[in-house]
BADRENNU-461304 format. One line per 3 residues: for each residue x negated, y negated, z negated of C-alpha. Coordinates in steps of 0.05 Angstrom, whole numbers, always signed. Example, Ala and Ser with C-alpha at 12.3 -4.5 7.8 and 13.67 -1.06 7.14 Angstrom:
2
-246 +90 -156  -273 +21 -143
***
This chain:
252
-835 +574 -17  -898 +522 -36  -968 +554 -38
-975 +551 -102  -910 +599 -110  -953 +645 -54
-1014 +636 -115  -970 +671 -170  -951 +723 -123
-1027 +745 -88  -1037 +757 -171  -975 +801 -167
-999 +836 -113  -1075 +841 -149  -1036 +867 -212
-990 +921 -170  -939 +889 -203  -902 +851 -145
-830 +869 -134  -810 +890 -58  -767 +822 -50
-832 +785 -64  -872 +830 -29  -835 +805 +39
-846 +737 +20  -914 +746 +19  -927 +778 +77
-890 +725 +116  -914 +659 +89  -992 +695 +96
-971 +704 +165  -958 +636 +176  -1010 +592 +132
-1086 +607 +135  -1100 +582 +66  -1058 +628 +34
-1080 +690 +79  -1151 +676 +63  -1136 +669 -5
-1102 +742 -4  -1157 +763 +30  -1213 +742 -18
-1160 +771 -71  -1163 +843 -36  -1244 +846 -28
-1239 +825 -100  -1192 +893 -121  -1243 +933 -76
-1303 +904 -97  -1280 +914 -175  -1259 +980 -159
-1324 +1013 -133  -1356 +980 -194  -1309 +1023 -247
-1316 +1082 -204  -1397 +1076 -214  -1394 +1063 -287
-1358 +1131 -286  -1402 +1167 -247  -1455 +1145 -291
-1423 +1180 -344  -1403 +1236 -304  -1333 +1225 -309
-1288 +1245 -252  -1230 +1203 -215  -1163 +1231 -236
-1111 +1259 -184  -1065 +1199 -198  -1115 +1144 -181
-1128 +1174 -114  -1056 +1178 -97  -1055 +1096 -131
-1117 +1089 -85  -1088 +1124 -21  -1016 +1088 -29
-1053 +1027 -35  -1086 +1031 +28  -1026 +1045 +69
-988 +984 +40  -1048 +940 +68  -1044 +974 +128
-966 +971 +137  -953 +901 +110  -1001 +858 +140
-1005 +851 +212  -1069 +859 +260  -1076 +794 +271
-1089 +789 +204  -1144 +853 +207  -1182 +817 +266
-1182 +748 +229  -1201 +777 +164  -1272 +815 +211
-1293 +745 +223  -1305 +728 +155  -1364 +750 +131
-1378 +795 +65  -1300 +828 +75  -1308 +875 +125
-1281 +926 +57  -1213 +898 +48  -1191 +941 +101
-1193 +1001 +50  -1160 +980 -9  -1169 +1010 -77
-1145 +981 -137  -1160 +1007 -214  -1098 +1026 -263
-1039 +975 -263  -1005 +930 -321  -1062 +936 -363
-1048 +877 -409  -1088 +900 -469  -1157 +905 -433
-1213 +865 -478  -1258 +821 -436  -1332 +838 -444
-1378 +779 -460  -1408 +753 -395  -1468 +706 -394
-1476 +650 -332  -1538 +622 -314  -1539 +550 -293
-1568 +490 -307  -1533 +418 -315  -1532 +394 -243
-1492 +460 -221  -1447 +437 -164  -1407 +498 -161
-1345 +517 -207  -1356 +563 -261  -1285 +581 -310
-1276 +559 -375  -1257 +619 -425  -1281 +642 -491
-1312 +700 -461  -1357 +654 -415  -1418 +634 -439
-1457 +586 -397  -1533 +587 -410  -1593 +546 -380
-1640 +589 -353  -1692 +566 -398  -1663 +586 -461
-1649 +654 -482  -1597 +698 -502  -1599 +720 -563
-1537 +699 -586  -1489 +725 -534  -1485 +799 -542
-1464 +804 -463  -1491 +862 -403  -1466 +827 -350
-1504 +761 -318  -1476 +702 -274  -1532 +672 -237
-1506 +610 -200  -1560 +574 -149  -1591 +521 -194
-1615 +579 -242  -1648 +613 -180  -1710 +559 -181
-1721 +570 -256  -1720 +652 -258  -1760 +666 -209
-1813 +618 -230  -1816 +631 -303  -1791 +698 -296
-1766 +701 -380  -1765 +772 -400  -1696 +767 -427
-1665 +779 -359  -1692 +842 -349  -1645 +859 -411
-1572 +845 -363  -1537 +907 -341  -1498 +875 -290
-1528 +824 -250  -1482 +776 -204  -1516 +730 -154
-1474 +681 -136  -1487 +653 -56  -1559 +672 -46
-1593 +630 +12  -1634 +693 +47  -1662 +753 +35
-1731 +729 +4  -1690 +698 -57  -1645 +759 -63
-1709 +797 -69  -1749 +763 -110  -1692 +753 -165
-1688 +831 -160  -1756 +834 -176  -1750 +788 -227
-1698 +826 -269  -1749 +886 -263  -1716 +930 -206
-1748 +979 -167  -1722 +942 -93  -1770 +999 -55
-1736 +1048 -91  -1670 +1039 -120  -1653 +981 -86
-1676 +982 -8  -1604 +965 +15  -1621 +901 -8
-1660 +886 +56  -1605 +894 +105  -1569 +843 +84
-1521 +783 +130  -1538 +721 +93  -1526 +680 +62
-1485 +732 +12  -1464 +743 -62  -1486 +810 -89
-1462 +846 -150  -1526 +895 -173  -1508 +943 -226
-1578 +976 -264  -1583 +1044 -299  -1590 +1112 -274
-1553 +1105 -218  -1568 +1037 -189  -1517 +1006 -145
-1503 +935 -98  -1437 +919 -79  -1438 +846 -38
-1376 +797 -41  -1352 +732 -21  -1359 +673 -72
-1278 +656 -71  -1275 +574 -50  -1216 +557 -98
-1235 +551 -157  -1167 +593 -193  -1205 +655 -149
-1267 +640 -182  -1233 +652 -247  -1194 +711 -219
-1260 +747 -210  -1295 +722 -274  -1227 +754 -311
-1229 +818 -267  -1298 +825 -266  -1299 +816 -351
-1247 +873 -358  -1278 +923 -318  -1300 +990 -351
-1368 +967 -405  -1434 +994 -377  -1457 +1020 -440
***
C-alpha cells in the first residue's frame, strides 16, 4: 500500500475507527517507512495533547471522567503499547515535544456531529508556514482586531509574534485558548504570556522549563493550564490539529 493509503488509515486510527485488517497494515508499513511512522506519531501526541485539553475544560466545570472513558483511555494505551514495536518507542524519545505519546488517551469515538468552534489565527502576509483553509478559520493580522469573529481560541503563528508583543492590543487578552505555534526561546514564550495578561509567576511558572524551540497550547481561566506539542510538518497534520483542536469541548 502507497503512503497516502497509510494517510487515510493514521486518521482511522485517530478516529478509533480502524478495522483489525487495517490495523496490521499499519503497523507494518510504519515499521518499515519513517515518513509514515513520524506521521503516526505526530498523530498520537495530537490524540493526547487534545485529550488533556477536554479533560481540563471539565475539571473546570467540575465535571468528572466517566468509567467508560477510562476503560477507552486504558485500552488505548495497551494497543500503543502492543502494536508498535520498541524501536519505534526509542525513535519516537528522540523527537522532541512527544515524549507523551507513550500514554495514549483519546476522547469519545465516531463523533461525526461535533460543531467546530470559531478559531482565530494571527499572522501577517509574509507567513511562511501553512495555515488550513476552512470556514471555521479565520486568519487575522495582528494589527487589526477581532470584533467580528466571535472565537476563544487564538492561533499565533511567528510573524504575529513581532507585532503583539510590541503593540501589545488589548484584544488578546480577550482569547481563552492561546496556541503558539514554534516559539524561538523562552524570552518570546514569556513575553507573549505576558502580553495576553497571564500571571507567568503564578499560574504559569512551568512556562520557564521549557526545551526550545516548542509549540505551547495555554488554556486561561480558573484553572490555568500549558500543554506543549509539536507543530506537525505536513501540512494535511496541520489541518488535522486545526479540526481536532476546533471540536474540542468550548471553554465557556
Amino acid at each position: 500500500m502507497s503512503c497516502r493509503d497509510m494517510d487515510r488509515l493514521i486518521q482511522l486510527y485517530v478516529d478509533q475507527e480502524i478495522t483489525a485488517e487495517d490495523r496490521v497494515r499499519l503497523r507494518r508499513h510504519a515499521a518499515d517507512c519513517e515518513e509514515c511512522r513520524s506521521n503516526l506519531q505526530e498523530m498520537i501526541a495530537l490524540v493526547q495533547s487534545l485529550e488533556e485539553i477536554r479533560l481540563h475544560a471539565e475539571a473546570d466545570r467540575q465535571f468528572h471522567m466517566p468509567t467508560l472513558f477510562k476503560w477507552v483511555a486504558v485500552y488505548t494505551t495497551i494497543f500503543a503499547m502492543v502494536y508498535f514495536s520498541p524501536q519505534m518507542e526509542r525513535e519516537q524519545a528522540d523527537l522532541p515535544g512527544t515524549s507523551s505519546v507513550r500514554s495514549v488517551a483519546t476522547s469519545s469515538a465516531g463523533n461525526t456531529d461535533t460543531v467546530r468552534s470559531q478559531v482565530a489565527v494571527l499572522a501577517t502576509q509574509s507567513e511562511k508556514l501553512h495555515i488550513p483553509d476552512g470556514d471555521y478559520i479565520h486568519v487575522i493580522p495582528p494589527r487589526s482586531g477581532t470584533e467580528d469573529v466571535d472565537t476563544e481560541t487564538a492561533w499565533v503563528y511567528p510573524s504575529a509574534v513581532p507585532i503583539l508583543i510590541k503593540d501589545r492590543p488589548p484584544w488578546y487578552r480577550e482569547f481563552k485558548r492561546l496556541v503558539f505555534v514554534r516559539v524561538p526561546d523562552n524570552k518570546t514564550l514569556i513575553s507573549l504570556a505576558k502580553t495576553a495578561g497571564l500571571d507567568v509567576e503564578k499560574n504559569y511558572s512551568s512556562l520557564r522549563n521549557m526545551a526550545f524551540p516548542t509549540s505551547v497550547i495555554l488554556t486561561t481561566g480558573e484553572q490555568p493550564h500549558v500543554q506543549t506539542f509539536t507543530f506537525p510538518q505536513k501540512e494535511e497534520n496541520i489541518a488535522r490539529w486545526f479540526d481536532k483542536l476546533a471540536t474540542t469541548q468550548s471553554l465557556r
